[in-house]
Kinemage of the C-alpha trace (Angstrom):
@kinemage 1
@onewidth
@group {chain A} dominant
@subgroup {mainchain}
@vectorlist {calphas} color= white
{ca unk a 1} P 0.000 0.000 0.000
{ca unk a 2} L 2.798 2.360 1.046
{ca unk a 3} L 4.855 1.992 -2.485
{ca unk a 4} L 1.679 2.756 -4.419
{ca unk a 5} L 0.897 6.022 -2.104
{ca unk a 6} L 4.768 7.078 -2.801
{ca unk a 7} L 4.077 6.381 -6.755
{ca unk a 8} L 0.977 8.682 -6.817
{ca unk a 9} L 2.806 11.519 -4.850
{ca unk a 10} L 5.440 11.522 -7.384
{ca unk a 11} L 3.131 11.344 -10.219
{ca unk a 12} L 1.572 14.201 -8.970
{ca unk a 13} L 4.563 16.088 -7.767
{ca unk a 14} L 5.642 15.289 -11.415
{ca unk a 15} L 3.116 16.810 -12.833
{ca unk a 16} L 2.869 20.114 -11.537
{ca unk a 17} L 6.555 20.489 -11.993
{ca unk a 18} L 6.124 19.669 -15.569
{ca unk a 19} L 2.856 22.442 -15.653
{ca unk a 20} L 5.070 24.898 -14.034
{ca unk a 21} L 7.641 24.364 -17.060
{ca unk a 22} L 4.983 24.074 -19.214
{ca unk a 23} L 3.643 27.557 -18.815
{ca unk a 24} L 5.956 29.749 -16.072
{ca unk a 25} L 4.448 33.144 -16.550
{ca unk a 26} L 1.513 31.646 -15.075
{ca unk a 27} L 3.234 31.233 -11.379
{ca unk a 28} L 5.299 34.103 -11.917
{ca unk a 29} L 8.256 31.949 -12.679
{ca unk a 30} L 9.311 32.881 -16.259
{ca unk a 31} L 12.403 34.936 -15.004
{ca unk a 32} L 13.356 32.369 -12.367
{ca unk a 33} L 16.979 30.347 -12.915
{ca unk a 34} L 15.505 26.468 -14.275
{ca unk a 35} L 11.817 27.461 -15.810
{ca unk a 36} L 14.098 30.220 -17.818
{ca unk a 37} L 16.150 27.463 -19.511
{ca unk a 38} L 13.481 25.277 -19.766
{ca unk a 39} L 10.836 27.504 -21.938
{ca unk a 40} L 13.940 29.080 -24.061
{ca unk a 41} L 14.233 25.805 -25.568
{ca unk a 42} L 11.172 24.553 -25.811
{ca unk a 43} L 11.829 22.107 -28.713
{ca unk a 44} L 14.569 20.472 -27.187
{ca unk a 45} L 12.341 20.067 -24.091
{ca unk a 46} L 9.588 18.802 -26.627
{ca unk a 47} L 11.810 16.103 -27.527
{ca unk a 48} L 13.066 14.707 -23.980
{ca unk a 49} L 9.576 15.023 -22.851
{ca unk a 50} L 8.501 12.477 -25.586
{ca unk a 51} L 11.332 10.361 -24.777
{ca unk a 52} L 10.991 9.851 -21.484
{ca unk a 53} L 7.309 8.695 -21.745
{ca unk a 54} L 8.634 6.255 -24.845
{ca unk a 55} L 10.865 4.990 -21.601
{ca unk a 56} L 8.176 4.899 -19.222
{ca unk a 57} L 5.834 3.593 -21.819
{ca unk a 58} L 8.199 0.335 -22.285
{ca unk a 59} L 8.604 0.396 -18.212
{ca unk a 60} L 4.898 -0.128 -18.479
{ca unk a 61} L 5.232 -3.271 -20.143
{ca unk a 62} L 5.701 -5.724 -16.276
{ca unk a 63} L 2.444 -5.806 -14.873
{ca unk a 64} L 3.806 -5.300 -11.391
{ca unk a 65} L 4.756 -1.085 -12.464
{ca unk a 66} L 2.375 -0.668 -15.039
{ca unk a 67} L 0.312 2.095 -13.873
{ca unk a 68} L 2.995 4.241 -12.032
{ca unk a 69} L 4.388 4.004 -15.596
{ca unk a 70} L 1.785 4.425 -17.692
{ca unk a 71} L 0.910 7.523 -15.426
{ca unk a 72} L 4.359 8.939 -15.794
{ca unk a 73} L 4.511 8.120 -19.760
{ca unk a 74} L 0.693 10.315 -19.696
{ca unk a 75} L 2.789 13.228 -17.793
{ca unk a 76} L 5.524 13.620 -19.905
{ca unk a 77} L 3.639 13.359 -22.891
{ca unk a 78} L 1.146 16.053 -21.740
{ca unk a 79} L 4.437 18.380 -21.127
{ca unk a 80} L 5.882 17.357 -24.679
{ca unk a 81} L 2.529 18.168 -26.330
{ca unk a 82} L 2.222 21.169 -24.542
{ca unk a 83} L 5.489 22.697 -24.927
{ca unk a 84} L 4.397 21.659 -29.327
{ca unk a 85} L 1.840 23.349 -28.992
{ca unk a 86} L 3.426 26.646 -27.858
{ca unk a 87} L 5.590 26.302 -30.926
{ca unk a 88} L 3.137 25.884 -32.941
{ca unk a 89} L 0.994 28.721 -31.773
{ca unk a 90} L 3.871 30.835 -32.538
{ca unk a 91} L 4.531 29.232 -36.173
{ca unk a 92} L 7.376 28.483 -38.184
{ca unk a 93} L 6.930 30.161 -41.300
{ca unk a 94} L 8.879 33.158 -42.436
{ca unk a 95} L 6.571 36.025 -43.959
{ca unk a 96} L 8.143 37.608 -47.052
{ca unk a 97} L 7.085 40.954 -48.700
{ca unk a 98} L 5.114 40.885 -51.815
{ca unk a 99} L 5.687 43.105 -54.336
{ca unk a 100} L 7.697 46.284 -53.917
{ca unk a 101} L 8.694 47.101 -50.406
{ca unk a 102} L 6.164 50.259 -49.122
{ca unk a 103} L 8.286 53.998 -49.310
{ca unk a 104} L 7.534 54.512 -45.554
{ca unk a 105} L 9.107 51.066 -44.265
{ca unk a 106} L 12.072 50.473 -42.116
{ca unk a 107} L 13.976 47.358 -42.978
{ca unk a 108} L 15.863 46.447 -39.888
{ca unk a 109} L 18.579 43.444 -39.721
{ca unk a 110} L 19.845 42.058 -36.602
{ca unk a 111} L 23.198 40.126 -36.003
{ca unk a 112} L 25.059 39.123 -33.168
{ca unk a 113} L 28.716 38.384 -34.576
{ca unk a 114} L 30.342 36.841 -31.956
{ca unk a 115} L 32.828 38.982 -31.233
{ca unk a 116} L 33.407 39.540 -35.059
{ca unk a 117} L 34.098 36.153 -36.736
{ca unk a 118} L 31.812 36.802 -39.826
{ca unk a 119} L 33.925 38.881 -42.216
{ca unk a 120} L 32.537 42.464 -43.204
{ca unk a 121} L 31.710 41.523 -46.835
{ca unk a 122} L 29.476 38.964 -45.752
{ca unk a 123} L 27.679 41.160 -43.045
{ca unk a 124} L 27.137 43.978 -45.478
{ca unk a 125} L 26.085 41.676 -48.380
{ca unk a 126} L 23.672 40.279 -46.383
{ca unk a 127} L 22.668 43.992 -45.597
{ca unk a 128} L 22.704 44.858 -48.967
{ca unk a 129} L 20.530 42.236 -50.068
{ca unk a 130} L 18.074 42.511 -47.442
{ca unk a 131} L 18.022 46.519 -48.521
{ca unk a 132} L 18.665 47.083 -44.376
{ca unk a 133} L 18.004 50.695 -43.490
{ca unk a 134} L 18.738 49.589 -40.144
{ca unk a 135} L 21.896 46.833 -39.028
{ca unk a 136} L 22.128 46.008 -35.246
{ca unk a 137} L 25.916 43.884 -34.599
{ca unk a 138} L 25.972 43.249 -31.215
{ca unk a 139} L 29.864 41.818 -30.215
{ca unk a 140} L 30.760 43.996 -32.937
{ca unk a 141} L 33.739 46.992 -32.783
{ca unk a 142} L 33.289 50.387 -34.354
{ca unk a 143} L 36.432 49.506 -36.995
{ca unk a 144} L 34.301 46.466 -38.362
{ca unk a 145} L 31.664 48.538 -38.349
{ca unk a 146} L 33.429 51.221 -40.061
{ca unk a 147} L 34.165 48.010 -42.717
{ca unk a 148} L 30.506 47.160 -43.041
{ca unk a 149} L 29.650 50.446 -44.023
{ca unk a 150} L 31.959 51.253 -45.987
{ca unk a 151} L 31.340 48.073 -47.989
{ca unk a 152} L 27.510 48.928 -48.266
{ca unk a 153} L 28.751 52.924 -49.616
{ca unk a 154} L 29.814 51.336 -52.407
{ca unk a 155} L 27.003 48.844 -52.565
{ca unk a 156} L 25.233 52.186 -53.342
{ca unk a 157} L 24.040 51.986 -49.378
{ca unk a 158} L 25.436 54.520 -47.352
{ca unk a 159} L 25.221 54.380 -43.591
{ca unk a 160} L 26.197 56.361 -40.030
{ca unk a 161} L 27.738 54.035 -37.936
{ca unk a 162} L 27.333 54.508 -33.900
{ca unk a 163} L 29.440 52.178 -31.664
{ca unk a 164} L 29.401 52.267 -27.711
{ca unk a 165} L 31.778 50.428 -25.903
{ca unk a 166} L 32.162 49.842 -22.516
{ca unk a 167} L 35.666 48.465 -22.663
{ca unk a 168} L 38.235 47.278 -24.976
{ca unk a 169} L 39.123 43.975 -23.277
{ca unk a 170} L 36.362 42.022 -25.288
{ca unk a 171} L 34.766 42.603 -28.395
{ca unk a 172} L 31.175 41.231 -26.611
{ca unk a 173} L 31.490 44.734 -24.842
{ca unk a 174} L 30.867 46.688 -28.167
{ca unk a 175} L 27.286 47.293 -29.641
{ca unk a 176} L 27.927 48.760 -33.535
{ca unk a 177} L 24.396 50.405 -35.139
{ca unk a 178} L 24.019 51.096 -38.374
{ca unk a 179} L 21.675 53.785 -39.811
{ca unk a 180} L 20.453 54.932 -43.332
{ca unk a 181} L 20.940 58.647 -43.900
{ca unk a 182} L 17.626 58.708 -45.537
{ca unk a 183} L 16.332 58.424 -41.882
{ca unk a 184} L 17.797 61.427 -40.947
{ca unk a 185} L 20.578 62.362 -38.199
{ca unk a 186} L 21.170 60.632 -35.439
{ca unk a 187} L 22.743 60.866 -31.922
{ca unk a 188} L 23.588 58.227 -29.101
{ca unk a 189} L 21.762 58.938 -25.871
{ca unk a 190} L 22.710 55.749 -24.159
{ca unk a 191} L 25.211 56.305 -21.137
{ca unk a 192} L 28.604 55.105 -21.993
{ca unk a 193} L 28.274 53.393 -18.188
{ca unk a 194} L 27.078 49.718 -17.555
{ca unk a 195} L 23.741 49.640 -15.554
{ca unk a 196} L 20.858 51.656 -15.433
{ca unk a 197} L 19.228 53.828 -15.419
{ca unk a 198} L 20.837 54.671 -18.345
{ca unk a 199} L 22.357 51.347 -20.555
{ca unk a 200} L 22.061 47.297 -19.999
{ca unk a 201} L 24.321 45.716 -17.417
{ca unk a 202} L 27.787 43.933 -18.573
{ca unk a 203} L 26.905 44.381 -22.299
{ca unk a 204} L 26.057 48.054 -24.100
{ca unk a 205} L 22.690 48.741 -25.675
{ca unk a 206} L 22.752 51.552 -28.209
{ca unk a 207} L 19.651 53.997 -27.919
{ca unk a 208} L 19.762 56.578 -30.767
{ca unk a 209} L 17.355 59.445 -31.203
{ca unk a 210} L 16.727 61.236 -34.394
{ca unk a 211} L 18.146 64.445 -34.496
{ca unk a 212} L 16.059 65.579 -37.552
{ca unk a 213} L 13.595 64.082 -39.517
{ca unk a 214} L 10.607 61.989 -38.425
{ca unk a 215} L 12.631 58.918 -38.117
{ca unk a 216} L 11.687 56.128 -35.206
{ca unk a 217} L 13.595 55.692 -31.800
{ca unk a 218} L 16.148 52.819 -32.242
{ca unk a 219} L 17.391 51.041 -29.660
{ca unk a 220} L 20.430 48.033 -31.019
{ca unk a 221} L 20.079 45.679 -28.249
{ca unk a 222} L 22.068 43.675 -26.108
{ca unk a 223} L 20.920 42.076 -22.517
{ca unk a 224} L 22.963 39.343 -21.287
{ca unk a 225} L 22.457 35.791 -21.236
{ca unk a 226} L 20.788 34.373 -17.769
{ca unk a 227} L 23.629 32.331 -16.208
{ca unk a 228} L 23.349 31.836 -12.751
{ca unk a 229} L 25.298 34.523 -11.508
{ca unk a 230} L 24.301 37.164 -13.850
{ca unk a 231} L 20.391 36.418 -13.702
{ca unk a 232} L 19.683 39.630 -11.284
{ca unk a 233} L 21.868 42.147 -14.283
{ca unk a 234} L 19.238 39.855 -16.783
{ca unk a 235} L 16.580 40.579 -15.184
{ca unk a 236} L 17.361 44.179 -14.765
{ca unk a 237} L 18.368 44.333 -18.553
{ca unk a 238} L 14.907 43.236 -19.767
{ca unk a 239} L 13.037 46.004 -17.204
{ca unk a 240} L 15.428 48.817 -18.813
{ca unk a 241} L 14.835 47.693 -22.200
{ca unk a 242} L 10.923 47.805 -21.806
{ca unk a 243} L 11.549 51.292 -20.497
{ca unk a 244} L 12.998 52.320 -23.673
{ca unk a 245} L 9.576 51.249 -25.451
{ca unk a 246} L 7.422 53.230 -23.356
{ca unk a 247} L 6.495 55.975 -26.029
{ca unk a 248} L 5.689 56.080 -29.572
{ca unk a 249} L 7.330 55.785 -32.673
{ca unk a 250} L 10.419 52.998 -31.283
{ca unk a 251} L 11.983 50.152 -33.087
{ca unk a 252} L 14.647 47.912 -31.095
{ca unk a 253} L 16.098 45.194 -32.679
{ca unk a 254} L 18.902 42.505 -31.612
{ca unk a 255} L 20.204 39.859 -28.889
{ca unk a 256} L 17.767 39.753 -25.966
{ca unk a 257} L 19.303 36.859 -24.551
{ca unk a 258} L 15.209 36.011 -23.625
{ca unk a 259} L 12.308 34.889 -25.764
{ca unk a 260} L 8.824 36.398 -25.538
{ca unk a 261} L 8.484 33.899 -22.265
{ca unk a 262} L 10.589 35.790 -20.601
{ca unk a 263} L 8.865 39.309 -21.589
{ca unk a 264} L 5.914 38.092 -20.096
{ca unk a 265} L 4.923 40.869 -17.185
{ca unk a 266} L 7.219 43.586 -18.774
{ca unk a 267} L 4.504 44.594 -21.498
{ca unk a 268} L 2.427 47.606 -21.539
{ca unk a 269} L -0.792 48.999 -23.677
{ca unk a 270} L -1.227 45.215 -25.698
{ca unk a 271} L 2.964 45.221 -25.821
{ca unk a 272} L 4.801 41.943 -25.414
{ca unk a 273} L 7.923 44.016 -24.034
{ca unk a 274} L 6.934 48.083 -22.911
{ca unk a 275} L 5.014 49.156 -25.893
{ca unk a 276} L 7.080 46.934 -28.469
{ca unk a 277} L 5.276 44.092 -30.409
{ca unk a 278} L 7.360 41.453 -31.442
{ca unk a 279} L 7.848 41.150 -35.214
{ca unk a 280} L 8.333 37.328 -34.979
{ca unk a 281} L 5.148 36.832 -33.203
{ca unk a 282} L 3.354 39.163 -35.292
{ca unk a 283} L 4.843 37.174 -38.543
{ca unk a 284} L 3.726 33.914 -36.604
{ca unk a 285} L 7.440 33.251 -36.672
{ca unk a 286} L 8.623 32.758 -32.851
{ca unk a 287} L 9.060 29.287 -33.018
{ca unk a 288} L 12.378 29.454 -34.958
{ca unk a 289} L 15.369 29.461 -32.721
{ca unk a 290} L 18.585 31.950 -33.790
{ca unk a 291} L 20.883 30.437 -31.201
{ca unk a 292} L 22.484 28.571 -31.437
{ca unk a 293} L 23.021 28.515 -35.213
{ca unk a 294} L 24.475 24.759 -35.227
{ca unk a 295} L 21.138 22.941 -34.387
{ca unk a 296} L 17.717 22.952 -36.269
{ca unk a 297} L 15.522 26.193 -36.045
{ca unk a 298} L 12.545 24.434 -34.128
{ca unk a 299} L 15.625 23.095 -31.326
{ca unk a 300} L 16.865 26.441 -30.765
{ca unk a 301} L 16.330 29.554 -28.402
{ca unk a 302} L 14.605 32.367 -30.464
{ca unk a 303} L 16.246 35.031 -28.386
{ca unk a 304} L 16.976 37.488 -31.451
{ca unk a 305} L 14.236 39.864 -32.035
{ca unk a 306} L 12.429 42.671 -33.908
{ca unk a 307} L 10.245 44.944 -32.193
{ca unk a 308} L 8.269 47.997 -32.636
{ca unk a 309} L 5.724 50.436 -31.466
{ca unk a 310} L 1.999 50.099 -32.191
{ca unk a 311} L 2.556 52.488 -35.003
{ca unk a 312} L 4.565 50.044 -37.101
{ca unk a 313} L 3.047 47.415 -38.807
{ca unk a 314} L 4.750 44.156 -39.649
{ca unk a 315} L 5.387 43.935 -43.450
{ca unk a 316} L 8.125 40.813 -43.826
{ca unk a 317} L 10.158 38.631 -40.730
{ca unk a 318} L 12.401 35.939 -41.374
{ca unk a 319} L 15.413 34.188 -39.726
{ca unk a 320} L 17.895 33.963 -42.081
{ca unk a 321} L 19.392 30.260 -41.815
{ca unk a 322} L 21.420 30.455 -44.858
{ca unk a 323} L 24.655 32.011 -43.161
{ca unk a 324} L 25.030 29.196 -40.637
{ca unk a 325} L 28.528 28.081 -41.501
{ca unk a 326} L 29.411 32.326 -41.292
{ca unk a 327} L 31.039 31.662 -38.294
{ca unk a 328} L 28.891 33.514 -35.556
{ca unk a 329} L 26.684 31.498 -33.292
{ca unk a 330} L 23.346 33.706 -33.706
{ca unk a 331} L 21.032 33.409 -37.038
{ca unk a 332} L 20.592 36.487 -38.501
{ca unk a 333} L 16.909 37.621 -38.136
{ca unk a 334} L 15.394 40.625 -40.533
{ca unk a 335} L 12.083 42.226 -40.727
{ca unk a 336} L 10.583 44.754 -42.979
{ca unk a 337} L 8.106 47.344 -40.891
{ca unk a 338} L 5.460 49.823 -42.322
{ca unk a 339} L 4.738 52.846 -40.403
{ca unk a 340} L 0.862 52.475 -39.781
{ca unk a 341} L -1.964 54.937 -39.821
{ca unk a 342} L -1.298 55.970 -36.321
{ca unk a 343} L 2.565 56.922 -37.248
């Protein structure tokens, strides 16, 4: 009697563990050290999940622990299907624009180099190609980005490049921006400081206001990743960059180190972080991992984003898996937005 008791407690006790993975934002959990590992790679969770109720479901096979296993095979299966159908919620298509691209749009392309292994040429002919008024290179120094732009000049794509550096010891402390001189002048207002209240902690964020014109906020982003003993900094990355999306007319784009799980609670007015809407989710794209760039899209962390203000609307998103063997970890990701009725 005693053995079958234990079994049921831990079939239980299994399953709300596997609920709270599931779905953390619903306990208030999404930001805390295992559910935040867990939910950024929900594929790969998918597939142990299924796993380990094909192992319980052979355990199940003696009579004498068949329903302790065939209850554990039902739990894990419940937290593989539900963790599928997250993904698939969030699709795994790319949206592409039809036709030619809309004067008013921003085309913004996001790439975290590590630390500069892709060469210039093939950072600004991806650029080029993608017709990117916008280029976000976090782990990227301001002479590569000096390269890169010069490269796209005489790809008949000029750009002002703004780097901010905290320190020269690593190249992961440099954020380089890009911007299209059609969008007007622009000036750095991000403190040249780690922390808030004005950058990210450990790694620079670039915030750039336009100077003239009616071009949007943009903010080139980098938070760093939750490890254990930088998960308070992570934490307090994600609240300042939903601070920077409080008001109209703001585009940030680049490595969040966090998917939209981990926005949950940090969106305002309909927002999935501040005001900013996520292009991927808008695109129905959020399923697709961009790190790391060595395993299948639907087994990765899709911790790269796109996102805008209310007043842009989502033309084209994709997560550009053709540069995997460039050298960087991170996928590129680009989007094409349209500034609405309300811009």
């Amino acid at each position: 009697m005693l053995p079958r008791i234990l079994g049921w407690i831990v079939v239980a006790a299994t399953a709300a563990v596997a609920l709270v993975l599931v779905w953390p934002q619903a306990f208030g959990l999404q930001n805390q050290w295992i559910a935040t590992h867990v939910v950024a790679l929900r594929g790969v969770a998918a597939v142990c999940g299924a796993i380990v109720a094909v192992v319980f479901a052979l355990l199940a096979i003696p009579r004498r622990t068949r329903r302790f296993a065939v209850a554990m095979a039902v739990v894990f299966a419940l937290f593989a299907g539900g963790n599928v159908a997250v993904l698939a919620v969030r699709g795994a298509g790319s949206v592409d624009a039809v036709g030619a691209t809309p004067p008013d749009s921003v085309t913004v392309l996001a790439w975290n180099t590590l630390g500069e292994v892709p060469e210039a040429s093939t950072i600004a002919g991806l650029a080029l190609e993608e017709g990117a008024d916008v280029v976000v290179l976090p782990e990227t120094t301001d002479p590569l980005g000096e390269e890169v732009a010069i490269a796209m000049r005489e790809g008949g794509s000029p750009m002002w490049v703004h780097t901010l550096a905290y320190d020269d010891i690593a190249k992961a402390r440099s954020t380089t921006l890009l911007i299209s001189p059609e969008l007007g002048d622009y000036e750095v207002v991000s403190a040249e400081a780690p922390g808030p209240p004005g950058n990210t902690n450990t790694l620079p964020s670039v915030v750039a206001d336009p100077v003239s014109g009616d071009g949007p906020r943009i903010v080139a982003v980098h938070a760093v990743a939750p490890i254990r003993w930088e998960l308070r900094n992570w934490r307090s990355d994600l609240d300042w960059l939903a601070e920077q999306c409080t008001g109209e007319n703001v585009i940030m784009a680049g490595d969040f180190n966090a998917t939209v799980d981990h926005f949950a609670g940090r969106g305002v007015d309909g927002g999935d972080l501040g005001r900013c809407a996520d292009a991927a989710v808008q695109a129905r794209s959020a399923a697709l991992g961009t790190w790391p760039a060595d395993v299948p899209e639907l087994l990765g962390s899709p911790i790269d984003h796109v996102l805008a203000t209310p007043d842009w609307e989502v033309e084209r998103f994709e997560v550009v898996g053709s540069l995997d063997d460039a050298g960087s970890d991170h996928r590129p990701v680009v989007s094409t937005l349209v500034r609405g009725s309300a811009g």
